[in-house]
VOPAGU-2260 file (C-alpha; in pm, 1 decimal, decimal comma):
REM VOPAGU-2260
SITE   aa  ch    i         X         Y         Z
SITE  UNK   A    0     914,7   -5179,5   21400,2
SITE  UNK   A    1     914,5   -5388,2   21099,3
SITE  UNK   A    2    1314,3   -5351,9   21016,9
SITE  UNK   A    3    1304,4   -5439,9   20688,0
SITE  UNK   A    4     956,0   -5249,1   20556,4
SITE  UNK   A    5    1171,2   -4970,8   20755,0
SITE  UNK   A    6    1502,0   -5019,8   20529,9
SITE  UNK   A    7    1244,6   -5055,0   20194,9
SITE  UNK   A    8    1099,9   -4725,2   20302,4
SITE  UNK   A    9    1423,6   -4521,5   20375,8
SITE  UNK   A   10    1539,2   -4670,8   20033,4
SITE  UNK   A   11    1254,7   -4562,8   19828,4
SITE  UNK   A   12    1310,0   -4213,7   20009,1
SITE  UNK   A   13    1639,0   -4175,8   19862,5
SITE  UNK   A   14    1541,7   -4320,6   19523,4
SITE  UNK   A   15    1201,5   -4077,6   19484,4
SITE  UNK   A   16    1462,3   -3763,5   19658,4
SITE  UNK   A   17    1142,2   -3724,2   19898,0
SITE  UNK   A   18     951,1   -3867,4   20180,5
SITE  UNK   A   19     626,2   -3772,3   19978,6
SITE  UNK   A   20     802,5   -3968,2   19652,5
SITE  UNK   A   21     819,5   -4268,3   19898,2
SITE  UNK   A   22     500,4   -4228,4   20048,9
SITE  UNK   A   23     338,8   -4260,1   19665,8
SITE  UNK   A   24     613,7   -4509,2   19542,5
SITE  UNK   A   25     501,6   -4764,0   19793,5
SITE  UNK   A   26     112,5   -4643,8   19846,5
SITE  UNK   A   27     133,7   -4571,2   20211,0
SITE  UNK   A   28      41,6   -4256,1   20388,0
SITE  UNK   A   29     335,2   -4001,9   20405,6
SITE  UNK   A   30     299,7   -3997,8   20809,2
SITE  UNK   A   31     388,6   -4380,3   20787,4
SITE  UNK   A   32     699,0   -4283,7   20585,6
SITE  UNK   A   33     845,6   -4005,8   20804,9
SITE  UNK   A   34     738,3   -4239,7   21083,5
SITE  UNK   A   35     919,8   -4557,7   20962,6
SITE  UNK   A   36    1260,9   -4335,8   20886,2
SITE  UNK   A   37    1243,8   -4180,4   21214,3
SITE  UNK   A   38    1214,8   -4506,0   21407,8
SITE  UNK   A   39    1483,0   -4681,0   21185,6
SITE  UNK   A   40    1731,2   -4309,2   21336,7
SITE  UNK   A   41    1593,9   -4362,3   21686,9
SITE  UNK   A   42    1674,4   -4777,4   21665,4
SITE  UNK   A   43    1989,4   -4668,2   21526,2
SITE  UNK   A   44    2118,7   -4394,3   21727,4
SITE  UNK   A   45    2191,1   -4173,0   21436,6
SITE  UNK   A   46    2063,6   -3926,3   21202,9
SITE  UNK   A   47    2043,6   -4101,2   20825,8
SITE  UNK   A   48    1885,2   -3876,9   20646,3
SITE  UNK   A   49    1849,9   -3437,8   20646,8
SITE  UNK   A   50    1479,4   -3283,5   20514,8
SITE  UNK   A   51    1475,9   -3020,2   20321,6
SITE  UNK   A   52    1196,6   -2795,9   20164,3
SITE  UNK   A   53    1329,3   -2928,2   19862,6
SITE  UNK   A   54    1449,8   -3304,2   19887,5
SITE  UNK   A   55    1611,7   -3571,8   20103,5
SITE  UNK   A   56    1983,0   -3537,3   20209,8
SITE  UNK   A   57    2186,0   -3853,5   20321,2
SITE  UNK   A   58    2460,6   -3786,4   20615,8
SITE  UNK   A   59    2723,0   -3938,3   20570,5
SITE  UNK   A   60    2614,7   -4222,9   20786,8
SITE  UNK   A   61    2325,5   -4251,1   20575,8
SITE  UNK   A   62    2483,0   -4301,7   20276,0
SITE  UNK   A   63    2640,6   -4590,9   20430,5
SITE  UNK   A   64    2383,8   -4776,4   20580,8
SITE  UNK   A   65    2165,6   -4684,5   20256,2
SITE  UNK   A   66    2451,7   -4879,3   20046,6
SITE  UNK   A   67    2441,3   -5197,3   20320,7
SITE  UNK   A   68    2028,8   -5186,1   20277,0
SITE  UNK   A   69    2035,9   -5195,2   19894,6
SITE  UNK   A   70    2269,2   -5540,0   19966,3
SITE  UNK   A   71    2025,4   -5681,6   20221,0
SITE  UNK   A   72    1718,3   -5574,6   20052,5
SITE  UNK   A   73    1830,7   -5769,9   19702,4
SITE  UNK   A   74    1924,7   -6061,3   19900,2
SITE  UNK   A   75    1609,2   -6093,9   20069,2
SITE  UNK   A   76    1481,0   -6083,3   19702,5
SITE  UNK   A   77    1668,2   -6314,8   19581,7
SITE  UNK   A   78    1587,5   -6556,1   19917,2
SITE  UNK   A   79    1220,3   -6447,6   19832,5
SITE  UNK   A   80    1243,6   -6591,4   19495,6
SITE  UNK   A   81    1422,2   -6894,8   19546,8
SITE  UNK   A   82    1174,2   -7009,6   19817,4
SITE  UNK   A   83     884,9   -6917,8   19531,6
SITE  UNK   A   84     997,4   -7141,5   19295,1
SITE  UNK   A   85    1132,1   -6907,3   19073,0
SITE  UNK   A   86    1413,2   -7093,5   19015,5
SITE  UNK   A   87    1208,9   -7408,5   18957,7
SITE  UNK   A   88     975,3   -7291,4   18676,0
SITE  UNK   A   89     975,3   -6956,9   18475,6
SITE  UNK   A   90     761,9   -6716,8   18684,4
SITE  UNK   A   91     742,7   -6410,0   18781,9
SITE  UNK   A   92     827,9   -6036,2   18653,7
SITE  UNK   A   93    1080,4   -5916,2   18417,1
SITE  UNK   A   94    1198,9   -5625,3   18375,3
SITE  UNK   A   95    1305,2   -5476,5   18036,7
SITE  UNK   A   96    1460,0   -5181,8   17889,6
SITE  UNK   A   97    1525,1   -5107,2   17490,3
SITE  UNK   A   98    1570,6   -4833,7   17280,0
SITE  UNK   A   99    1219,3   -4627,8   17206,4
SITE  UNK   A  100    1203,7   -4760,1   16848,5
SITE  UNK   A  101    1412,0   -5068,6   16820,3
SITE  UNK   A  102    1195,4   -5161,4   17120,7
SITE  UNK   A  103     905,6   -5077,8   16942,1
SITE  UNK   A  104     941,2   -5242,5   16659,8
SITE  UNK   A  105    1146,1   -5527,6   16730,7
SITE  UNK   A  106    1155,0   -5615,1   17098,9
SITE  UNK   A  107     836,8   -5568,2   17213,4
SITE  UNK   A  108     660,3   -5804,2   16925,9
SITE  UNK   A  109     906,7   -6043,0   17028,9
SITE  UNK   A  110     794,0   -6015,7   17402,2
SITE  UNK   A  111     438,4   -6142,7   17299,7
SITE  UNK   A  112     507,7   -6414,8   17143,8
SITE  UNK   A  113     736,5   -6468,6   17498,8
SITE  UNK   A  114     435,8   -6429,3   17690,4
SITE  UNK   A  115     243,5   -6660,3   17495,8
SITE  UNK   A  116     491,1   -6901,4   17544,0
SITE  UNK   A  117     535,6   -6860,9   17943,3
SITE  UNK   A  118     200,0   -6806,7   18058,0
SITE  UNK   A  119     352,4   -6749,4   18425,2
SITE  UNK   A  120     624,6   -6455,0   18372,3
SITE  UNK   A  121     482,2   -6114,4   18329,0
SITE  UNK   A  122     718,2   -5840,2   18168,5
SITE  UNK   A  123     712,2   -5467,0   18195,6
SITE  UNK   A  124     912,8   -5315,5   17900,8
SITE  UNK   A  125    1051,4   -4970,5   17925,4
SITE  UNK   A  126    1120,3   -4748,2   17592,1
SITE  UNK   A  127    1426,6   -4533,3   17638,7
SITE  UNK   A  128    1706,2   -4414,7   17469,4
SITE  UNK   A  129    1917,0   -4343,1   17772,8
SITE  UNK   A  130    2107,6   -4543,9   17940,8
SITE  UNK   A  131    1951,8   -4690,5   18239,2
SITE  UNK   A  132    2174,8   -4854,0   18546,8
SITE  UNK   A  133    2066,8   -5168,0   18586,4
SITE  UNK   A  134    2134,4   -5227,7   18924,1
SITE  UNK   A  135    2001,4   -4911,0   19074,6
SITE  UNK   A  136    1692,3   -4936,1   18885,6
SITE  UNK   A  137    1628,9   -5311,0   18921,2
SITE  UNK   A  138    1670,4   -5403,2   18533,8
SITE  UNK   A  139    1671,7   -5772,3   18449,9
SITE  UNK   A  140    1779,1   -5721,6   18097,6
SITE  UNK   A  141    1839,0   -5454,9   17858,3
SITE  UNK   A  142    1871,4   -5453,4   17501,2
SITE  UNK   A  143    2149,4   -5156,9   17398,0
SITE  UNK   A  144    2260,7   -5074,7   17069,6
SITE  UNK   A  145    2638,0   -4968,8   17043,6
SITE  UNK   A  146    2974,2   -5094,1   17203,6
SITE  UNK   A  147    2930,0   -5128,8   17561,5
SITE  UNK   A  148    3225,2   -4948,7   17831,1
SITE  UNK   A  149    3404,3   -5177,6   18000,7
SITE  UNK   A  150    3168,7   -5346,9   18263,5
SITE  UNK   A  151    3042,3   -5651,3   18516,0
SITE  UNK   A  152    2740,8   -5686,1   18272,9
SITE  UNK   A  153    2696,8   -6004,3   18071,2
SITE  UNK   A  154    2620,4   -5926,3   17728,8
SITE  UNK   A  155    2527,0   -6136,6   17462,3
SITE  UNK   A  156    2546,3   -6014,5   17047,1
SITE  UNK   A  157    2291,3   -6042,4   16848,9
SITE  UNK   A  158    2328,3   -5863,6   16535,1
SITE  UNK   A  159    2430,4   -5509,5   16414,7
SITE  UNK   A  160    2285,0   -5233,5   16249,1
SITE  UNK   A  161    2417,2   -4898,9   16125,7
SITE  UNK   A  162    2432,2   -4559,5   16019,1
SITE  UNK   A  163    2263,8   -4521,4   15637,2
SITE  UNK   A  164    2268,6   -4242,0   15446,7
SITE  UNK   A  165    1847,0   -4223,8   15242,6
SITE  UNK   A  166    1645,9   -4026,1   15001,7
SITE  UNK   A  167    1345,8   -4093,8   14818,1
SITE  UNK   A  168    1364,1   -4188,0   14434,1
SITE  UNK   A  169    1160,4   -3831,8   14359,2
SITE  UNK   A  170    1403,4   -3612,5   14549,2
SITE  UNK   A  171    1728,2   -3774,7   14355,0
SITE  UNK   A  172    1533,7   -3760,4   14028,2
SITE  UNK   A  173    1537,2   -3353,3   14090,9
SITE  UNK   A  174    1833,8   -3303,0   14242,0
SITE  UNK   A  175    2059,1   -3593,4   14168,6
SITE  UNK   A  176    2235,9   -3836,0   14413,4
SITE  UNK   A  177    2583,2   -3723,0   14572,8
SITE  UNK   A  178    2897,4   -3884,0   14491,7
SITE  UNK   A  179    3091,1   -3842,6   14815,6
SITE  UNK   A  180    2993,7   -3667,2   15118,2
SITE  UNK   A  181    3109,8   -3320,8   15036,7
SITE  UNK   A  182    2873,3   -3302,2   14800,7
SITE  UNK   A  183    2641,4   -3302,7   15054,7
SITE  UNK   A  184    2630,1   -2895,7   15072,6
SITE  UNK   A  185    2472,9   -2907,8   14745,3
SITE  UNK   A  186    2161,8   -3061,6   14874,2
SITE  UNK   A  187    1876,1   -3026,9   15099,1
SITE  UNK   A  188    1878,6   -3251,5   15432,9
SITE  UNK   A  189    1719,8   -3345,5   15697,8
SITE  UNK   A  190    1845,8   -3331,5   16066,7
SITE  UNK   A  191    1741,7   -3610,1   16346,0
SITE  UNK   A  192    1830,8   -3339,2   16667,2
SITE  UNK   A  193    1569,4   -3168,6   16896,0
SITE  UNK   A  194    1680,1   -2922,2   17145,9
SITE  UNK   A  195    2024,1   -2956,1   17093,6
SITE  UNK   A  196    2166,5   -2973,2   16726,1
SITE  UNK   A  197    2301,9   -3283,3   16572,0
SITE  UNK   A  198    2481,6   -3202,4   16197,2
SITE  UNK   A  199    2807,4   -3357,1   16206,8
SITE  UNK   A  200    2724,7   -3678,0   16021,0
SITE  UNK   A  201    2987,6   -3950,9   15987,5
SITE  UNK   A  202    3114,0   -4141,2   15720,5
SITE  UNK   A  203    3431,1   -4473,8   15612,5
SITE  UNK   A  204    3607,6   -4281,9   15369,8
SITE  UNK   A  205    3938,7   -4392,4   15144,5
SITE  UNK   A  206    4175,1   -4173,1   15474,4
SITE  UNK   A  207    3955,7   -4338,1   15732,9
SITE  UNK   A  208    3653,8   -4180,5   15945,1
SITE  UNK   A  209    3588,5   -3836,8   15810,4
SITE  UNK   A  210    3279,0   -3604,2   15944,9
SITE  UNK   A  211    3059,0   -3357,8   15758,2
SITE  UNK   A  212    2887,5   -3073,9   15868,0
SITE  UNK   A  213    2507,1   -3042,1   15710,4
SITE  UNK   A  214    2293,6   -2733,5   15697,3
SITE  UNK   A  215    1933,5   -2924,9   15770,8
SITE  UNK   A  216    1668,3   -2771,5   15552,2
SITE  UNK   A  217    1390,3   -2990,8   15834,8
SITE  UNK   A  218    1484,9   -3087,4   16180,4
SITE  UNK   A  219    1288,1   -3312,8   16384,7
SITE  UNK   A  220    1368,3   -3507,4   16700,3
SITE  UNK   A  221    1208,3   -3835,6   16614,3
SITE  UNK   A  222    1338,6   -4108,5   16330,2
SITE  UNK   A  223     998,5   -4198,1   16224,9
SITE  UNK   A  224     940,3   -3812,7   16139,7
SITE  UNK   A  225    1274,3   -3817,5   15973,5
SITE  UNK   A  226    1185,0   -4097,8   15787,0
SITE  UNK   A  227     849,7   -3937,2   15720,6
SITE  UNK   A  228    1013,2   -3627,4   15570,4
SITE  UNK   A  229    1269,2   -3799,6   15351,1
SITE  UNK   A  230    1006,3   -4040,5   15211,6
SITE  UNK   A  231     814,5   -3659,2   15153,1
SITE  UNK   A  232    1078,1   -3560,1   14924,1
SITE  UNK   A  233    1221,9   -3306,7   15156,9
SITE  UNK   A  234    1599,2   -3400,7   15180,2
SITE  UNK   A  235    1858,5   -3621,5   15259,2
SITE  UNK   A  236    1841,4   -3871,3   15590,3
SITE  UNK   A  237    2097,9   -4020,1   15746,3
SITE  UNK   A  238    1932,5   -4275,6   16009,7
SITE  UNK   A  239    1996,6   -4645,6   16147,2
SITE  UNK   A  240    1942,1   -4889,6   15906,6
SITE  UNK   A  241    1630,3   -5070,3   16157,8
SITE  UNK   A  242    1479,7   -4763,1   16141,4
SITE  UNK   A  243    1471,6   -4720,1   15758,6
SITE  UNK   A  244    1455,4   -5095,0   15642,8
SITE  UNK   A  245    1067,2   -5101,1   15595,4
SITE  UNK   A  246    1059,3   -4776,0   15355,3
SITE  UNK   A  247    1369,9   -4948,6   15194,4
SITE  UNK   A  248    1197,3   -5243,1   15169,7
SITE  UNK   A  249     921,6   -5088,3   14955,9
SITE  UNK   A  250    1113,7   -4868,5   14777,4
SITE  UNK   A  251    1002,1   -4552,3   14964,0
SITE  UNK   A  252    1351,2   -4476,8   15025,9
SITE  UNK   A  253    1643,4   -4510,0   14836,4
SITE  UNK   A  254    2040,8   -4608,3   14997,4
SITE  UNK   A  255    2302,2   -4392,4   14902,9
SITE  UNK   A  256    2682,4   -4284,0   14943,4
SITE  UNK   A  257    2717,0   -4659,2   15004,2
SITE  UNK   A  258    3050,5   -4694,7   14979,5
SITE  UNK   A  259    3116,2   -4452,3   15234,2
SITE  UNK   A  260    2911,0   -4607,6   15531,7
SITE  UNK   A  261    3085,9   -4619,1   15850,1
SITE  UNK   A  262    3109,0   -4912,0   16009,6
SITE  UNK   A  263    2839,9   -5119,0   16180,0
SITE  UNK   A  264    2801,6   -5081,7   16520,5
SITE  UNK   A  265    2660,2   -5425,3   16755,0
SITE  UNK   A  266    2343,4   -5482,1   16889,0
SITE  UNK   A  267    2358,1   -5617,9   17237,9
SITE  UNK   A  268    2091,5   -5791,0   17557,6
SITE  UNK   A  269    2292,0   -5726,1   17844,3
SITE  UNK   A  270    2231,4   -5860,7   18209,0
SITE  UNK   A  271    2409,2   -5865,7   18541,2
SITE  UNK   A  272    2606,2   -6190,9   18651,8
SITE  UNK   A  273    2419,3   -6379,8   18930,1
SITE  UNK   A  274    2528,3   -6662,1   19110,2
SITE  UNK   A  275    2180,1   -6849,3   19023,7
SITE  UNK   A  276    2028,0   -6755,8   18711,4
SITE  UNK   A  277    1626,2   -6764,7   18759,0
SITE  UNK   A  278    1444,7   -6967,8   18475,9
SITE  UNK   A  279    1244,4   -6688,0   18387,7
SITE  UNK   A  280    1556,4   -6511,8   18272,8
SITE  UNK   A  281    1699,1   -6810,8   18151,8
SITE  UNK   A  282    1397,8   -6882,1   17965,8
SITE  UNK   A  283    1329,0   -6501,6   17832,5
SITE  UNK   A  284    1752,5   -6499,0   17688,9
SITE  UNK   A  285    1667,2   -6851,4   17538,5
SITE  UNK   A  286    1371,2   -6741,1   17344,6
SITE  UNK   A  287    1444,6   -6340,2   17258,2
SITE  UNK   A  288    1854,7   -6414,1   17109,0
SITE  UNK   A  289    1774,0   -6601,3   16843,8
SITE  UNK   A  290    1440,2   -6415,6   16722,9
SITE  UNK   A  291    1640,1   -6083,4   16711,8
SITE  UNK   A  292    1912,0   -6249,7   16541,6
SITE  UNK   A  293    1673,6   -6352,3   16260,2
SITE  UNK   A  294    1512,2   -5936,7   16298,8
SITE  UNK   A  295    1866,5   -5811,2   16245,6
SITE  UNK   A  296    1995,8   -6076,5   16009,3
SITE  UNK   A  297    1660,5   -5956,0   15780,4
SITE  UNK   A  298    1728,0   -5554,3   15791,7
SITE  UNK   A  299    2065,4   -5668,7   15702,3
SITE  UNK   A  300    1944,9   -5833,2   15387,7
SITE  UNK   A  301    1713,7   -5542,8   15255,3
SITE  UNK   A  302    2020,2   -5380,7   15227,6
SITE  UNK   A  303    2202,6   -5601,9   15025,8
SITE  UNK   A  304    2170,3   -5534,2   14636,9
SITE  UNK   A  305    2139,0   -5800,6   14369,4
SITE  UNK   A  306    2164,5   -5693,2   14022,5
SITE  UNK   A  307    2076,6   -5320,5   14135,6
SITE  UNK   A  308    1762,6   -5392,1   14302,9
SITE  UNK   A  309    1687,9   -5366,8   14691,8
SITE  UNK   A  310    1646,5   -5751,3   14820,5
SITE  UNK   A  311    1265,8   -5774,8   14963,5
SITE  UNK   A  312    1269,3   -5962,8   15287,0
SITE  UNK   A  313    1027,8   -5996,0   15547,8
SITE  UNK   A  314    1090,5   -5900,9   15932,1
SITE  UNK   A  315     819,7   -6156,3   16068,3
């Protein structure tokens, strides 16, 4: 028995909550899986691991030589790579996660202009807006928007962004533009929620952080549909600035209730500390900080008014 294709196996078990999960996370026939687990029990001397109809429960011994595996396992790894020459030249795979559409629109161009750049480090990006672990999932780096909890994770600032309050120049010709946020009842707007509702949209106000609750005439659970139906003429937004800086840009949208903005909130790539930093890392924070920088450092300018007109600035 190979001990440590056994350990990788029993891992990617628990991970997929199946020996069938396992069996297509790693490509091998599902008798090889249940074979490899049992083997690892029988070398052991105890059960790891209960089957279900349904998934994969650890014993209590399991869990505990699961959580010494995950240590060896990323050890080897990091052996592996060290004897590759990772640490020599950038090589090798990254691993990326970013918010769906700041990812989209800013992180991933940046990322091809990385791979030009290091013909020998491949990347796979992953779009989410939840918060992934980055240990248990393997993550090299992730971009996050927002203050980040209290953590081992090495973060490094690269801008901000924040909340802005839109309409288009046709909507506030009909209905006017509000003064303050309570005047926000008056008008038509237009919710960014899904399933769940979202209508408590904050604001800075002269007695400090105040909240208002909108009655969405159009709800829609994605911000380029939002921004979509405020550059339509159906209502009022209230979206991250990234997300709205092109249509502000052009004049498709409109800033307003700017002196009640809350406060910007940072945007962040965040890593895990390791005693030897590979170059391809090294290489991919080297190249990515200061291009978002100059992203962020351009929404932040569209936004800035000179004279009462929107400042045009480029985001290339």
């Amino acid at each position: 028995m190979d001990r440590f294709e056994a350990m990788r196996t029993l891992v990617a078990a628990v991970d997929g909550g199946s020996l069938s999960a396992a069996s297509r996370a790693l490509n091998i026939p599902l008798p090889t899986v249940s074979r490899r687990v049992s083997d690892l029990e029988a070398m052991l001397g105890s059960q790891l691991v209960v089957r279900t109809s349904r998934k994969l429960l650890l014993t209590e011994a399991g869990t505990a030589y699961v959580a010494s595996a995950r240590r060896v396992l990323d050890e080897l790894a990091e052996a592996e790579r060290a004897a590759s020459g990772e640490y020599r030249a950038p090589r090798g795979e990254l691993l990326i996660t970013a918010p769906i559409m700041f990812g989209k629109m800013h992180v991933a161009p940046v990322i091809h202009d990385f791979l030009g750049a290091y013909p020998e480090v491949t990347v796979r990006l992953a779009l989410t807006d939840g918060v992934v672990d980055l240990v248990e999932s393997h993550v090299d780096v992730a971009v996050r928007l927002g203050k980040l909890p209290d953590s081992a994770l090495v973060a490094k600032r690269v801008g901000e962004v924040r909340w802005v309050t839109c309409a288009s120049p046709d909507y506030l010709a009909r209905r006017g533009s509000p003064s303050s946020p309570d005047e926000l009842a008056e008008h038509d707007c237009i919710a960014y929620e899904g399933l769940e509702l979202w209508r408590d949209w904050t604001f800075a106000g002269p007695r400090g952080e105040q909240t208002t609750i909108i009655r969405p005439r159009f709800s829609v659970n994605t911000a380029d549909a939002v921004i979509a139906g405020a550059a339509a003429g159906l209502g009022i937004a209230y979206i991250i600035s990234y997300q709205a800086a092109d249509s502000v840009r052009d004049g498709v949208l409109v800033p307003i209730l700017r002196d009640w903005a809350p406060p910007p909130f940072p945007v962040q790539i965040v890593h895990t500390p390791r005693p030897h930093q590979p170059l391809k890392l090294r290489a991919f924070l080297d190249f990515v900080a200061p291009r978002l920088q100059q992203r962020l450092r351009a929404i932040g300018q569209i936004y800035e008014q000179d004279d009462g007109a929107v400042v045009s600035q480029g985001l290339n």
